[in-house]
VOMAR-407622 format. One record per residue: residue in one letter; chain; z, x, y of N, C-alpha, C in turn. Coordinates in steps of 0.02 Angstrom, whole numbers, always signed. Layout:
// residues N
a/A/Z/X/Y/Z/X/Y/Z/X/Y
...
END
This chain:
// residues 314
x/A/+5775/+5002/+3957/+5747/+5019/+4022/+5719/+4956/+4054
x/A/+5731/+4962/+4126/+5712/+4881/+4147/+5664/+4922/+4207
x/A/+5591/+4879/+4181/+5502/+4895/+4227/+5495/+4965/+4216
x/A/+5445/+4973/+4234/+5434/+5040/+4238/+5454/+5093/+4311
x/A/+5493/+5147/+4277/+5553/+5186/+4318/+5493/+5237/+4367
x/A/+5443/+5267/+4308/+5413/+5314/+4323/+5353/+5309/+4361
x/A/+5345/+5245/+4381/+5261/+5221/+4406/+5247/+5262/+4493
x/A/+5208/+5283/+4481/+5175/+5327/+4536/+5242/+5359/+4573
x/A/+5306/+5397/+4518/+5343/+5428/+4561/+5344/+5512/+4577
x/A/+5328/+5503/+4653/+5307/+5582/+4661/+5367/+5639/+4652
x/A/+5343/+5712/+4644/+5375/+5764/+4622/+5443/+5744/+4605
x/A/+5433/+5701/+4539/+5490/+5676/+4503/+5544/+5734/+4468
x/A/+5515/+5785/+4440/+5533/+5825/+4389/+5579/+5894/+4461
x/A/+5519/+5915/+4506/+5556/+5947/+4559/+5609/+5921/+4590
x/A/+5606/+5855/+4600/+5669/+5816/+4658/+5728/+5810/+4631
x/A/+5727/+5799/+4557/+5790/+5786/+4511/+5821/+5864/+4498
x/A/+5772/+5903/+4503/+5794/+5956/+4487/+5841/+6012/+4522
x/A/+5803/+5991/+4594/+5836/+6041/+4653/+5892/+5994/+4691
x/A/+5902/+5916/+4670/+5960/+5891/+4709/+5995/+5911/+4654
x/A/+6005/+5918/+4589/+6040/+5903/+4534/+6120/+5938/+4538
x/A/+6173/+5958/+4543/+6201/+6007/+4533/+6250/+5999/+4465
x/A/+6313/+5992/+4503/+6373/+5962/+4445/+6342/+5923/+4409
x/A/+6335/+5900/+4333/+6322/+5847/+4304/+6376/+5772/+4313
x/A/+6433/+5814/+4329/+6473/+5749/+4329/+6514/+5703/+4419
x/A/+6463/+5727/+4459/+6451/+5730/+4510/+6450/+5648/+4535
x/A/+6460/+5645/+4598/+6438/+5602/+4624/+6378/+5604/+4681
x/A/+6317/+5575/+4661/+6249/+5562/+4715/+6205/+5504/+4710
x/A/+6181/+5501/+4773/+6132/+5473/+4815/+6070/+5439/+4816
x/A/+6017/+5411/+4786/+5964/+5414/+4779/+5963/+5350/+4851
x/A/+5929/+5377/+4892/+5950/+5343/+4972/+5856/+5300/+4976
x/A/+5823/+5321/+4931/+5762/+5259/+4920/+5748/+5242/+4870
x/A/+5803/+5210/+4825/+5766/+5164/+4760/+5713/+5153/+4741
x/A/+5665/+5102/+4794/+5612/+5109/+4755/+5610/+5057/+4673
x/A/+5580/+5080/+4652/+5575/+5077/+4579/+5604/+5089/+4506
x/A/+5656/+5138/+4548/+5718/+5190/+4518/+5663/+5243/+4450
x/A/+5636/+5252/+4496/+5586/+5333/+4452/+5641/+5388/+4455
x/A/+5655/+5408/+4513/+5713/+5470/+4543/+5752/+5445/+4486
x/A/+5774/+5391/+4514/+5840/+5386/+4490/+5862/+5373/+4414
x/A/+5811/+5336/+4377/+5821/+5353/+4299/+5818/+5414/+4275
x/A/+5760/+5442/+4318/+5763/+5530/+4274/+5845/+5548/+4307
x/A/+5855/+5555/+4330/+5928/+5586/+4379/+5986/+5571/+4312
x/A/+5989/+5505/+4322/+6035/+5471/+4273/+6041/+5514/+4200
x/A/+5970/+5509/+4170/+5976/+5543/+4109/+5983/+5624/+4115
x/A/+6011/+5654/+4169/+6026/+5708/+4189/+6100/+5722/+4185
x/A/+6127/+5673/+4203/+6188/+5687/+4244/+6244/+5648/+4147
x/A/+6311/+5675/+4169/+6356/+5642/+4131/+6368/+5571/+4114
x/A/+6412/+5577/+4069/+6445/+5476/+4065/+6486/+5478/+4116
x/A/+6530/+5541/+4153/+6549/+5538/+4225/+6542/+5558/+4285
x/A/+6483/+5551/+4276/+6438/+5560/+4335/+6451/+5473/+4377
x/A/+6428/+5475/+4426/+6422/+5412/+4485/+6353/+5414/+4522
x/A/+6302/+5364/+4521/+6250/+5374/+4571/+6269/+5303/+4615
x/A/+6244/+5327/+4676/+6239/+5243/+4713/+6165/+5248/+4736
x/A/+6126/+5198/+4732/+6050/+5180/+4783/+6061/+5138/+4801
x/A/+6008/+5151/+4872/+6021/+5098/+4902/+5955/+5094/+4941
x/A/+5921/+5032/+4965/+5856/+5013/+4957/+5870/+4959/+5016
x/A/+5820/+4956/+5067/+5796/+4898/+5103/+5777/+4828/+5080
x/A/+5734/+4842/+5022/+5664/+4794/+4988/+5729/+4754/+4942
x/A/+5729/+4696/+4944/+5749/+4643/+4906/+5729/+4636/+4829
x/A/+5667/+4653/+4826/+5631/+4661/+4750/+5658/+4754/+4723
x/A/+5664/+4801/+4766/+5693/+4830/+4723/+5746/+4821/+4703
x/A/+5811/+4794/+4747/+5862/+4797/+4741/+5858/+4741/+4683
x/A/+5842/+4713/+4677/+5837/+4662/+4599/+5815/+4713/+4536
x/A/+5784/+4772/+4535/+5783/+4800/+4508/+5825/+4833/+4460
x/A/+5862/+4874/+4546/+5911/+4914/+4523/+5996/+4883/+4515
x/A/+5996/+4807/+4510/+6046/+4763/+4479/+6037/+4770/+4402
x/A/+5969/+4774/+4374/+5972/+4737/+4312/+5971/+4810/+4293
x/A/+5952/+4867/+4321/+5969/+4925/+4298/+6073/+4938/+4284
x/A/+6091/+4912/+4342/+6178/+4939/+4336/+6202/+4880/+4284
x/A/+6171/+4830/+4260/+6198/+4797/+4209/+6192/+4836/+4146
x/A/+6141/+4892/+4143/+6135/+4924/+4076/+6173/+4990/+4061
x/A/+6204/+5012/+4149/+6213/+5077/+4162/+6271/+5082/+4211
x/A/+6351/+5092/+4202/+6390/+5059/+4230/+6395/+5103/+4285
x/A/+6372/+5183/+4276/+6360/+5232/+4329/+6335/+5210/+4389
x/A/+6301/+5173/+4396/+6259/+5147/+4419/+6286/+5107/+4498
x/A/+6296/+5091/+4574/+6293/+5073/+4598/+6245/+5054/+4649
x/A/+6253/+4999/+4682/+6190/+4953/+4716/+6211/+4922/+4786
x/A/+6154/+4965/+4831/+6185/+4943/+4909/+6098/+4938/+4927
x/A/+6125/+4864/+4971/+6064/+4837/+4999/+6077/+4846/+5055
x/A/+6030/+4907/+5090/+6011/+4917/+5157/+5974/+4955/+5184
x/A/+5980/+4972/+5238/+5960/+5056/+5271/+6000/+5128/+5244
x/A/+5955/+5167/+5238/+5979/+5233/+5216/+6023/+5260/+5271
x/A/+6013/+5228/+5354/+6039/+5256/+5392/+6131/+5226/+5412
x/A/+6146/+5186/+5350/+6210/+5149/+5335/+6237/+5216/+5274
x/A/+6202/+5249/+5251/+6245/+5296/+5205/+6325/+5307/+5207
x/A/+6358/+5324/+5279/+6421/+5348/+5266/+6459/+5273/+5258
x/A/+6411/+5230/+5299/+6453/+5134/+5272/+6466/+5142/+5194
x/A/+6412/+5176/+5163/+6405/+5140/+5108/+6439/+5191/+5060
x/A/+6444/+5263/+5069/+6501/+5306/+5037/+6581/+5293/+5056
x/A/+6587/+5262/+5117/+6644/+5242/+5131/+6657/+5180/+5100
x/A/+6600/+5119/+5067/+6630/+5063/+5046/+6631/+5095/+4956
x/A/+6617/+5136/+4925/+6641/+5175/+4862/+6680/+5201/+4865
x/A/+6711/+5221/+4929/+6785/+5276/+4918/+6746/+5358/+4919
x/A/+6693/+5350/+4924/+6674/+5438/+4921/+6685/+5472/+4976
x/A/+6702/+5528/+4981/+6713/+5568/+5054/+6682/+5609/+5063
x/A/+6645/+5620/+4999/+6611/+5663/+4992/+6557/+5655/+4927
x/A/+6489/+5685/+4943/+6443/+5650/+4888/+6419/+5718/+4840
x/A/+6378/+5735/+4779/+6367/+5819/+4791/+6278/+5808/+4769
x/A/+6259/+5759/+4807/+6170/+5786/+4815/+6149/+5690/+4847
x/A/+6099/+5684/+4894/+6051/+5656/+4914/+6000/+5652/+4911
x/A/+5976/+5613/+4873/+5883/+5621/+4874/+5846/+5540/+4895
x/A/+5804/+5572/+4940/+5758/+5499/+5000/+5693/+5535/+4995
x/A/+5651/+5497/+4957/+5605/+5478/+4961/+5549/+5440/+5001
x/A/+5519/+5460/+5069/+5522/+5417/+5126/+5448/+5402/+5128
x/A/+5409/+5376/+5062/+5336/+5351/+5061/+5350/+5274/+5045
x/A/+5331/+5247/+5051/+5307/+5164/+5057/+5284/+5173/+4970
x/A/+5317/+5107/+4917/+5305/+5115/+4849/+5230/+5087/+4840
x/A/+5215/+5131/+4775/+5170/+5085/+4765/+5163/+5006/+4755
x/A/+5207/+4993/+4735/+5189/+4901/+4721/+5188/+4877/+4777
x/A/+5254/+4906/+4850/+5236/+4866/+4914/+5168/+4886/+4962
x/A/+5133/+4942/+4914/+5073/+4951/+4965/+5023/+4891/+4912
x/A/+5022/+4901/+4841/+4986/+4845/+4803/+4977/+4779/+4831
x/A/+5050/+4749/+4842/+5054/+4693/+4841/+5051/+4662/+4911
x/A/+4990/+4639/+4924/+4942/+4619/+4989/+5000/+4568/+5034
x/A/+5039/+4531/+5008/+5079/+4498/+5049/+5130/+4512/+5072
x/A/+5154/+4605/+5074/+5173/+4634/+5097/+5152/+4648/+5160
x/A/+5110/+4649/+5172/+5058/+4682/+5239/+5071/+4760/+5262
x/A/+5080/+4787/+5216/+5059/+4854/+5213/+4994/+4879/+5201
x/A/+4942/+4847/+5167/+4890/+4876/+5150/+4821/+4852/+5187
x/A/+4799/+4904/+5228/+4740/+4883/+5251/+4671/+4893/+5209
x/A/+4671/+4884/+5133/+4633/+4861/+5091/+4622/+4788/+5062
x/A/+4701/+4774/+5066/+4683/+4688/+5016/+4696/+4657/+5102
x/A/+4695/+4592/+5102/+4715/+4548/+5147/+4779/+4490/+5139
x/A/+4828/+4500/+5166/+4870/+4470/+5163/+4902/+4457/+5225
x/A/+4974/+4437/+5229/+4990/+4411/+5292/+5023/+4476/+5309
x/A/+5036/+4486/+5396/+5035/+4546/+5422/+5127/+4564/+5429
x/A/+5142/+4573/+5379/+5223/+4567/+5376/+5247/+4675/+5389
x/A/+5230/+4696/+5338/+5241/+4775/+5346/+5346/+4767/+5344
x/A/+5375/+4758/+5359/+5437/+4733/+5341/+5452/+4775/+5284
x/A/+5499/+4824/+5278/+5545/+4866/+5199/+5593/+4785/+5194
x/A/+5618/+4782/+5233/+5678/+4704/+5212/+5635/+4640/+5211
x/A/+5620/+4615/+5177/+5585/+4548/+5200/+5633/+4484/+5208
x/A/+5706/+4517/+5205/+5738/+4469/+5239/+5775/+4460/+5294
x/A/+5757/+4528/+5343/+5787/+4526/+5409/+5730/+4546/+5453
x/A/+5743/+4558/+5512/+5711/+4595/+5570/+5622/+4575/+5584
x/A/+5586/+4576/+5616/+5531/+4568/+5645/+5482/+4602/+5605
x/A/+5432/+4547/+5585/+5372/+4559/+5574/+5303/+4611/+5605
x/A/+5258/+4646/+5579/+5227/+4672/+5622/+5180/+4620/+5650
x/A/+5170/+4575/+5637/+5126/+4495/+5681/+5180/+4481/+5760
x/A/+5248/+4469/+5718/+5294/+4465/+5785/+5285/+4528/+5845
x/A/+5280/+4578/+5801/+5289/+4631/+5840/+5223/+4618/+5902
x/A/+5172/+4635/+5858/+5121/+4638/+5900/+5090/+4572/+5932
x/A/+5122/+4534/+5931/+5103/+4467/+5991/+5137/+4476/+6043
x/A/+5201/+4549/+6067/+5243/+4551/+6098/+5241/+4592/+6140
x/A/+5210/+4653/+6083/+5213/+4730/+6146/+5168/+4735/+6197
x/A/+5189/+4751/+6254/+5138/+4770/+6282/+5088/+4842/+6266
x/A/+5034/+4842/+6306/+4976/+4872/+6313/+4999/+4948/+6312
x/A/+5067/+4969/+6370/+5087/+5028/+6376/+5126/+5060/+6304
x/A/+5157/+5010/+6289/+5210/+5015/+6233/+5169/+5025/+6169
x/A/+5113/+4997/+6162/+5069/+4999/+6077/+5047/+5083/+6084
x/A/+4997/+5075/+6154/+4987/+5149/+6146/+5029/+5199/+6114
x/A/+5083/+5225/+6142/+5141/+5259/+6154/+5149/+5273/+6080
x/A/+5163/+5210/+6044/+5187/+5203/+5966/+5123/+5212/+5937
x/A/+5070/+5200/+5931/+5021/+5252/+5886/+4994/+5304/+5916
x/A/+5004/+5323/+5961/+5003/+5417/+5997/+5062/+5448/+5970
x/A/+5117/+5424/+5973/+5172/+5465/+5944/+5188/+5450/+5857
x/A/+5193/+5359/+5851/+5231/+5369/+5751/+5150/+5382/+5730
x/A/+5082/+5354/+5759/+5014/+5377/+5726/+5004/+5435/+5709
x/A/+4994/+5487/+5766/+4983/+5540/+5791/+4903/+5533/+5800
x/A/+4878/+5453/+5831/+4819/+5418/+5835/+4764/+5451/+5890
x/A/+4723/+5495/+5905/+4690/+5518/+5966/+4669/+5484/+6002
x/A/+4639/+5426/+5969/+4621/+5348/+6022/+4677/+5310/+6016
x/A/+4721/+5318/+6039/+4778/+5254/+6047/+4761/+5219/+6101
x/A/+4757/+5241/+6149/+4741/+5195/+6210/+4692/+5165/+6198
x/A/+4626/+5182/+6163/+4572/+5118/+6157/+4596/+5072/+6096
x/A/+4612/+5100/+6052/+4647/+5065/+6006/+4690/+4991/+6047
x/A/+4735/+5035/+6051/+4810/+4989/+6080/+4749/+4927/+6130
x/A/+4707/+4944/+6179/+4685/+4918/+6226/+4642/+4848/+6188
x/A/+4625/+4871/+6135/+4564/+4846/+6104/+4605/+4763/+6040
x/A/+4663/+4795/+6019/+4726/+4742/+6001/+4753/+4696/+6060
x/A/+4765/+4717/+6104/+4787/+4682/+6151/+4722/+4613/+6160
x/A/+4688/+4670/+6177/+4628/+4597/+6172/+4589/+4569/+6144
x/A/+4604/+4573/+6086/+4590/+4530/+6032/+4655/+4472/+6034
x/A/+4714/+4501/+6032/+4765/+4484/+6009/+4763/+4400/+6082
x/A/+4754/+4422/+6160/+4742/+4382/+6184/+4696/+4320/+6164
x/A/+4652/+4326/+6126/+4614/+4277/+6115/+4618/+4232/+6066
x/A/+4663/+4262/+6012/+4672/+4231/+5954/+4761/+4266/+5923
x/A/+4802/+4233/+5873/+4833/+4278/+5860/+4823/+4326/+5799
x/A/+4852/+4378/+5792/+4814/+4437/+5749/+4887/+4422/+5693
x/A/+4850/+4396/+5636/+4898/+4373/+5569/+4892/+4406/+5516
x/A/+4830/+4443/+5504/+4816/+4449/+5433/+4806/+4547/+5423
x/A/+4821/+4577/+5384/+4807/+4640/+5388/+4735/+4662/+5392
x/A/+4689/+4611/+5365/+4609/+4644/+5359/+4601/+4631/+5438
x/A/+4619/+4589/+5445/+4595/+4572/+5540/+4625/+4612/+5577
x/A/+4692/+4650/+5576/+4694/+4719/+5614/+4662/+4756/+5602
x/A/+4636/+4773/+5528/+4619/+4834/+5499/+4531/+4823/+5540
x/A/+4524/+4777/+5555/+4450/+4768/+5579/+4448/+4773/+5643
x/A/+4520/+4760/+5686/+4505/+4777/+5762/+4525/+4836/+5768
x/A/+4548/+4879/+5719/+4565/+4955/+5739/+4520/+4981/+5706
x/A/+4448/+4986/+5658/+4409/+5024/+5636/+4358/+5025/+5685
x/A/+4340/+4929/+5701/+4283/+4942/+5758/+4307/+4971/+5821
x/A/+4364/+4987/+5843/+4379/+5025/+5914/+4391/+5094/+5890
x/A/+4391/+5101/+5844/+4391/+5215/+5834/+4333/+5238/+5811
x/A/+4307/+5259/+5864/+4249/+5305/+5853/+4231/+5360/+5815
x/A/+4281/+5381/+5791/+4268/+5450/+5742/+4359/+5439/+5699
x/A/+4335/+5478/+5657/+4419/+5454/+5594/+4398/+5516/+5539
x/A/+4456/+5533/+5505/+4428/+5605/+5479/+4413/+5589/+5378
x/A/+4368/+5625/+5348/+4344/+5617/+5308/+4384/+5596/+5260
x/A/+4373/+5540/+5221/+4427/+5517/+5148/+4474/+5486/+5194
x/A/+4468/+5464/+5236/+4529/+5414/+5272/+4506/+5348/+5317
x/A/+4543/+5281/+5276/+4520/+5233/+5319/+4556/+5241/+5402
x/A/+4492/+5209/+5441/+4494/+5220/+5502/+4565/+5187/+5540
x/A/+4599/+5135/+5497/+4647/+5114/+5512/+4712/+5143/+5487
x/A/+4707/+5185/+5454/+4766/+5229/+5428/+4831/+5234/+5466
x/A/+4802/+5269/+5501/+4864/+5299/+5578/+4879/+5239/+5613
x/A/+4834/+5200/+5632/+4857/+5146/+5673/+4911/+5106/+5613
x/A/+4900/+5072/+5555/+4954/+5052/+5519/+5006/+5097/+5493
x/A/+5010/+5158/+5490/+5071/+5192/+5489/+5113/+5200/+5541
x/A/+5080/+5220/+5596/+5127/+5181/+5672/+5164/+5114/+5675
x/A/+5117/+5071/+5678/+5139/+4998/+5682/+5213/+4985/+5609
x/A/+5211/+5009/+5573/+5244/+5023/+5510/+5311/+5045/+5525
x/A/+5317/+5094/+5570/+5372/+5133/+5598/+5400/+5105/+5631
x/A/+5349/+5087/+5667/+5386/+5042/+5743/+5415/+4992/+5716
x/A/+5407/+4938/+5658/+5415/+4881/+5634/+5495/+4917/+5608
x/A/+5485/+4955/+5576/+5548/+4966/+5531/+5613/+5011/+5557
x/A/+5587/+5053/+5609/+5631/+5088/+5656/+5645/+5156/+5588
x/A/+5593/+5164/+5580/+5599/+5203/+5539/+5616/+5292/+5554
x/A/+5592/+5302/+5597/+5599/+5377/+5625/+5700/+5381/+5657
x/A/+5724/+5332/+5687/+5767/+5340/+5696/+5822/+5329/+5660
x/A/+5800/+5295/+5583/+5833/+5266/+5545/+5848/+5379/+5458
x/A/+5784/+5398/+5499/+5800/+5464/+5468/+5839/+5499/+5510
x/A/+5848/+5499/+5571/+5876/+5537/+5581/+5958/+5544/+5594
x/A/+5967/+5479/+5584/+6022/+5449/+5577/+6042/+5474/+5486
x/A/+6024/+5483/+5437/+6026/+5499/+5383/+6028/+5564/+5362
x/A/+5983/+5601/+5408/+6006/+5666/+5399/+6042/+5698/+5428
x/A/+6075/+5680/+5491/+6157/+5714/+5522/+6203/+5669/+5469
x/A/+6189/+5596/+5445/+6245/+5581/+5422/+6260/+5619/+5338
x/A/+6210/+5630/+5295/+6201/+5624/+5236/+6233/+5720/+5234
x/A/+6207/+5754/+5274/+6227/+5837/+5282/+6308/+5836/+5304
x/A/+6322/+5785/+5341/+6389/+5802/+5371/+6445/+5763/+5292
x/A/+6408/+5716/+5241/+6455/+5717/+5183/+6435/+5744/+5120
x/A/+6405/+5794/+5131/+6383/+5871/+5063/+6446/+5868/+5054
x/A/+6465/+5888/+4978/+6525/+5939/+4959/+6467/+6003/+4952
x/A/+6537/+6059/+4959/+6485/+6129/+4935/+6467/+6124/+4900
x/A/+6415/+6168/+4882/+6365/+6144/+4836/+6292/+6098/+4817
x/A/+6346/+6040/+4874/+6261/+5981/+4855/+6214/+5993/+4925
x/A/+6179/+5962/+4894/+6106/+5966/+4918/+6076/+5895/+4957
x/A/+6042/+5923/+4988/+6016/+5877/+5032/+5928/+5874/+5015
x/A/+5898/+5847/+4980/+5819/+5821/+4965/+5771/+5770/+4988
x/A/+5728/+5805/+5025/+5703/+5753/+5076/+5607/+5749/+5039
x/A/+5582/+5715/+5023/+5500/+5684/+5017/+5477/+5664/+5078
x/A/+5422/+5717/+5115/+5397/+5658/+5161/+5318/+5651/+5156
x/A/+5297/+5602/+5175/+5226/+5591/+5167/+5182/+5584/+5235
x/A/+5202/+5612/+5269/+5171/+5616/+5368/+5203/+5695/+5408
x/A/+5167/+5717/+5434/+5188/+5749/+5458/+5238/+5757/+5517
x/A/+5246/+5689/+5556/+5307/+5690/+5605/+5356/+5684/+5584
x/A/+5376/+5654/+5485/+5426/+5643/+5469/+5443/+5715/+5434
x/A/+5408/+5748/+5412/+5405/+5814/+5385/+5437/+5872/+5452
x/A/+5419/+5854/+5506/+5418/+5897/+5562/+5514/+5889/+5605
x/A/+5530/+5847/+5559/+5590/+5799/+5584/+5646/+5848/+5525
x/A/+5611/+5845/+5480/+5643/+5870/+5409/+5678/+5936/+5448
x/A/+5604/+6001/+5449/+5602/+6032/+5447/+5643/+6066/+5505
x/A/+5645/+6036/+5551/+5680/+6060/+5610/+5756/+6029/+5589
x/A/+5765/+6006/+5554/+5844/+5982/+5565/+5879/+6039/+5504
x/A/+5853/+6039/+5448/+5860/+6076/+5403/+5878/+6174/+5436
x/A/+5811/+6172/+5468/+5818/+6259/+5491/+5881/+6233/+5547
x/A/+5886/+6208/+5594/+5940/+6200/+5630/+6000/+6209/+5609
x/A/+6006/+6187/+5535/+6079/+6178/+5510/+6101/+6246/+5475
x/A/+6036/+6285/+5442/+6027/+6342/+5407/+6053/+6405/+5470
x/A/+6038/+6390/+5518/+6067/+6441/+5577/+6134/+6453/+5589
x/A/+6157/+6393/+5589/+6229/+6397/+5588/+6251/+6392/+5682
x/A/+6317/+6419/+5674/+6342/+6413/+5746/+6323/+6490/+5787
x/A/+6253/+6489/+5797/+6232/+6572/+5819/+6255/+6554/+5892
x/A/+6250/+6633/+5906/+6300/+6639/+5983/+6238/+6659/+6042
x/A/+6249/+6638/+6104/+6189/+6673/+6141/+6161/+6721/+6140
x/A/+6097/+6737/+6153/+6054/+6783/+6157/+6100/+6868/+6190
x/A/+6102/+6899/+6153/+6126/+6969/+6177/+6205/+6937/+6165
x/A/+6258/+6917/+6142/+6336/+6924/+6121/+6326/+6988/+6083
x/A/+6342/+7029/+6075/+6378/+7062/+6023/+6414/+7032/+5978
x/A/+6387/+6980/+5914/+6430/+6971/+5862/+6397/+6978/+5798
x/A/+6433/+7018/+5746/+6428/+7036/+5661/+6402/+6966/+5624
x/A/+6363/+6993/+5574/+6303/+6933/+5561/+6379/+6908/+5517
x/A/+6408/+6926/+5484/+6487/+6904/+5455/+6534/+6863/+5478
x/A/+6534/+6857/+5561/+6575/+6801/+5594/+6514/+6756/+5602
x/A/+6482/+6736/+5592/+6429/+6669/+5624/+6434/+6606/+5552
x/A/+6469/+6568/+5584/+6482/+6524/+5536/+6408/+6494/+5520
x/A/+6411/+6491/+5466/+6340/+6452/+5429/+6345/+6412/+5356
x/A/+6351/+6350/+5377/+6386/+6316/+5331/+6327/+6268/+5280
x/A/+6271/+6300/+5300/+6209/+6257/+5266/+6166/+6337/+5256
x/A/+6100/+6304/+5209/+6055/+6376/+5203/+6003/+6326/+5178
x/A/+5940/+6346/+5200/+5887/+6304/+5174/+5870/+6332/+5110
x/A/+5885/+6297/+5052/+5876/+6309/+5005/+5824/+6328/+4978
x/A/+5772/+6313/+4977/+5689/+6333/+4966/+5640/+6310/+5008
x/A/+5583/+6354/+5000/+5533/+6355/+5041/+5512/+6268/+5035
x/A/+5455/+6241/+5091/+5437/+6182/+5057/+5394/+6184/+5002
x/A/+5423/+6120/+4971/+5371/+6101/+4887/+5320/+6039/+4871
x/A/+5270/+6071/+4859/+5223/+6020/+4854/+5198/+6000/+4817
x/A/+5177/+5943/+4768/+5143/+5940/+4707/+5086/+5957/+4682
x/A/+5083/+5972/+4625/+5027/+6022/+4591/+4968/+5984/+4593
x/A/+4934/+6011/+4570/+4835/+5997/+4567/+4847/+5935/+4521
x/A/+4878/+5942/+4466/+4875/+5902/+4408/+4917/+5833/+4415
x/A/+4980/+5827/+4454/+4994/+5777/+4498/+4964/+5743/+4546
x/A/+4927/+5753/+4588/+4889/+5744/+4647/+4811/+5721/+4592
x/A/+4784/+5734/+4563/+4729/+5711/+4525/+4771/+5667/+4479
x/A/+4809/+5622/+4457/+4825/+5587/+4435/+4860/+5538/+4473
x/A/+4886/+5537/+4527/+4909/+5503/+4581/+4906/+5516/+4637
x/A/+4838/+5504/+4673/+4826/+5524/+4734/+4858/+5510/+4796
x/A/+4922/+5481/+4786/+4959/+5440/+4850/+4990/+5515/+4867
x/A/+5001/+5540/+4794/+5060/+5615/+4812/+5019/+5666/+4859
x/A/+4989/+5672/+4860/+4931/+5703/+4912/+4959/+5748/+4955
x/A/+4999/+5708/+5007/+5020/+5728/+5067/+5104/+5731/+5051
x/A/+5140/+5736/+5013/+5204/+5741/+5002/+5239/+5815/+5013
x/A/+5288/+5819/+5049/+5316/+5901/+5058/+5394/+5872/+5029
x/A/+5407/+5908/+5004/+5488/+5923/+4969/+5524/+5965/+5024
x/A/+5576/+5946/+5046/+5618/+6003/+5068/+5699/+5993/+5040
x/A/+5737/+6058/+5039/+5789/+6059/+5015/+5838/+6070/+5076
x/A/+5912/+6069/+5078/+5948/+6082/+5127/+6018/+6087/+5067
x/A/+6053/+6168/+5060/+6112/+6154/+5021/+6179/+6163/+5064
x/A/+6237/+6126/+5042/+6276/+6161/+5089/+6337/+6208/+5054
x/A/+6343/+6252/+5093/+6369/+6318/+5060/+6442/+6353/+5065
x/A/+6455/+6296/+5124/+6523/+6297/+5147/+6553/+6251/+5166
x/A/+6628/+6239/+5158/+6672/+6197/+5207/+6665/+6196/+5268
x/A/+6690/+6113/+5300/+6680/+6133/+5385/+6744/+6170/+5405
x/A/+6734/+6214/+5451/+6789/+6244/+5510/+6846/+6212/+5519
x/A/+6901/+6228/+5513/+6965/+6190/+5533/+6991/+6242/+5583
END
């Protein structure tokens, strides 16, 4: 085994369980990570079984190399989850039979302060899943305007003071440039007046800024029309989210697909002709008391399932 697979990985035992199907299957683990999912998965599945992950972060993907040197099942794609059908099309798959994305920030990149994810340690203000492409959150925010910051922690925050917030960065940011994560985390605590109990005051504001940095909301939803439209029957679609707009994203795309092709209000048609080629597989799942008191990151995590149950229409 190469590092540790299992370190702070949430509803490990549920996620492996409800993407799982065929043992000798081909699937997905669409956030590496650490490969927690994905070692338990592995020791699930056959000697002909196939997994591919695939990971943004450069340090996982070094990971999950020295993992496919031990494990020939094993394939390794460095990118966005929202490249999936690139990346089933550069394996030859046409079809996959389960997905599982995990869409919380790992522990080691919230640990490790020179990430700039964490508005506890101080490090440089990077927030970056790739740290070898695309814009910094320092770049970012020496750039946006005043209208634009708001906007993005009112909407990826779900921040109530964004506007004093956003207003209150801007001008700081004029006076000096804003580099370090404790020095945001200090111009967004002293501008929010109220913040809710057990939560630093900068929370929301760096989970926004986070999104915006990574294009992250559009980068799911790009994943879940693409990842549902290459189910074989049978597989499953498994989503972790840790926010509620990404949960709210889940949940509506999932029941959308579970409906099927329903006909307008008042048609006369037999619940038997309405094609429905998905079914939400289970209610959402959340981790137990005894998980959550041993790893408090899992806290806020919802499981949802999506199976698909039919061929498409010809």
């Amino acid at each position: 085994m190469v590092g540790d697979f299992t370190h702070d990985t949430v509803l490990l035992e549920e996620a492996v369980e409800s993407v799982l199907g065929k043992t000798d299957g081909r699937y997905v683990d669409a956030t590496f990570g650490r490969g927690g999912h994905s070692q338990h998965l592995l020791s699930a599945l056959s000697h002909d079984a196939q997994l591919l992950v695939i990971d943004k972060d450069p340090v996982a993907i070094g990971v999950a190399r020295a993992m496919q040197e031990m494990d020939a099942r094993l394939h390794v794609a460095h990118g966005s989850f929202a490249q999936v059908s690139e990346f089933l099309d550069r394996q030859g798959w046409p079809k996959m039979d389960g997905l599982l994305a995990d869409l919380g920030v790992s522990s080691p990149q919230l640990d490790e302060a020179e990430r700039g994810f964490s508005f506890m340690q101080d490090g440089p203000l990077d927030m970056r899943m790739n740290t070898e492409a695309g814009e910094s959150a320092e770049a970012y925010l020496a750039r946006v305007d005043e209208a634009e910051l708001s906007r993005v922690l009112k909407e990826y925050g779900e921040e109530k003071f964004a506007r004093r917030i956003a207003r209150a960065i801007i001008a700081e940011r004029d006076k000096a440039p804003i580099k370090t994560t404790l020095q945001l985390a200090s111009i967004v605590s002293d501008a929010n007046p109220s913040w809710e109990k057990h939560k630093h005051p900068a929370t929301r504001a760096f989970q926004a800024i986070r999104i915006a940095v990574n294009d992250e909301l559009k980068d799911l939803e790009v994943l879940l029309e693409q990842s549902a439209n290459r189910l074989a029957v049978g597989g499953k679609l498994v989503i972790i989210s840790f926010h509620s707009l990404e949960d709210r994203m889940v949940k509506r795309f999932m029941r959308n697909k579970g409906r099927g092709d329903e006909p307008p209000a008042g048609v006369p048609v037999a619940e038997s002709q309405i094609y429905r080629p998905f079914k939400v597989y289970s209610k959402a799942i959340k981790p137990g008391k005894s998980e959550v008191e041993r790893n408090v990151r899992a806290r806020s995590a919802v499981m949802r399932v999506l199976e698909r149950v039919a061929d498409e229409q010809t």
